[in-house]
C-alpha positions in Angstrom: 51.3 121.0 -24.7 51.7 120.6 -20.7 47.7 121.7 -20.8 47.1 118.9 -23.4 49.2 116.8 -21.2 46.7 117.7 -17.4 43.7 116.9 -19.8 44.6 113.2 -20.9 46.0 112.7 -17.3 42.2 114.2 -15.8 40.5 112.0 -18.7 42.6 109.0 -17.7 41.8 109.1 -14.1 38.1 109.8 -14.6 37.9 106.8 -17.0 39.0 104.7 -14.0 36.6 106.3 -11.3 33.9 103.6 -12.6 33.8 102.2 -8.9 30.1 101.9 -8.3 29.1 101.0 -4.5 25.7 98.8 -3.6 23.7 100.3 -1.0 25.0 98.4 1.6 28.6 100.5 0.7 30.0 97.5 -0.4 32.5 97.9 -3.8 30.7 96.0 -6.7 33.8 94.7 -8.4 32.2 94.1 -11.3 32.1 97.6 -12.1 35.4 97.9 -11.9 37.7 98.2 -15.3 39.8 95.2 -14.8 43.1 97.1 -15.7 42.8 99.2 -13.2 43.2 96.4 -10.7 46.6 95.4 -12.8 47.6 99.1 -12.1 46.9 98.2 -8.6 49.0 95.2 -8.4 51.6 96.9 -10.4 52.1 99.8 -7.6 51.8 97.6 -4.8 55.2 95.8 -6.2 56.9 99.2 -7.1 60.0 99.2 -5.4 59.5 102.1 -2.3 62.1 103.9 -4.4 60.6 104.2 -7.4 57.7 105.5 -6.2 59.7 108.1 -4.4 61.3 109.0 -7.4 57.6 109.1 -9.2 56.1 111.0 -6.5 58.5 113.8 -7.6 58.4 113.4 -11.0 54.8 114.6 -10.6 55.0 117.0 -8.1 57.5 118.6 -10.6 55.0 118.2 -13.5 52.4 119.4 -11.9 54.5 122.5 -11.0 55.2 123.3 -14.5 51.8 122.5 -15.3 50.7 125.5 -12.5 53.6 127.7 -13.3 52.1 127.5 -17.4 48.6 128.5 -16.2 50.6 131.4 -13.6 52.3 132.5 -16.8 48.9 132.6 -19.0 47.3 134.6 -16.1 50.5 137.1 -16.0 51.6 137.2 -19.5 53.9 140.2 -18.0 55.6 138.6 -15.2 59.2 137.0 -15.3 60.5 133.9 -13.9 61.0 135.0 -10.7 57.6 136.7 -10.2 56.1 133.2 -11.2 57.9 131.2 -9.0 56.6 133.9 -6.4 53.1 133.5 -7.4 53.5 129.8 -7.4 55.3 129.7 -3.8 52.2 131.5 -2.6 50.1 129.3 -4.6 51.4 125.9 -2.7 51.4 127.8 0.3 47.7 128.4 -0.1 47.6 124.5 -0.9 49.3 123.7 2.1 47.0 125.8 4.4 44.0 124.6 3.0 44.8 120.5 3.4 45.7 122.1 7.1 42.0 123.1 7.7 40.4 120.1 6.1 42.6 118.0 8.6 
């Protein structure tokens, strides 16, 4: 389910990466789904709290969501040898955003 879950999320994002840019690297708004730009608006008056709070809603879904594909890897391992693996994991993350700074 939490893989079924990464795939509509992916397919939701893609569907609104229909920005197209003009060779001058200006955005052609017409390109642009017009809901995204409600989504837009809508984040821009979330309250800074709530978008705390959602910021870690989704870094604990996507946590679960690594920790299913850990567990698939390592169909032996326990719970405390996948949240090992997925320490390791983020730190790996962590390094790597590092570098490309």
């Amino acid at each position: 389910m939490a893989s079924n879950m990464f795939l509509l999320l992916t397919g939701m994002v893609q569907s609104r990466m229909s920005i197209v840019f003009e060779g001058t690297g200006n955005l052609a708004m017409s390109a642009v789904d017009p809901l995204y730009w409600e989504e837009v608006e809508r984040a821009r008056s979330t309250p800074s709290e709530e978008k705390l709070l959602a910021g870690i809603r989704l870094f604990e879904l996507s946590s679960r969501l690594m920790m299913d594909g850990i567990r698939w890897e390592n169909p032996e391992a326990n719970e405390h040898e996948v949240r090992q693996l997925l320490d390791e994991r983020l730190a790996l993350i962590r390094r790597l955003e590092v570098r490309r700074q």
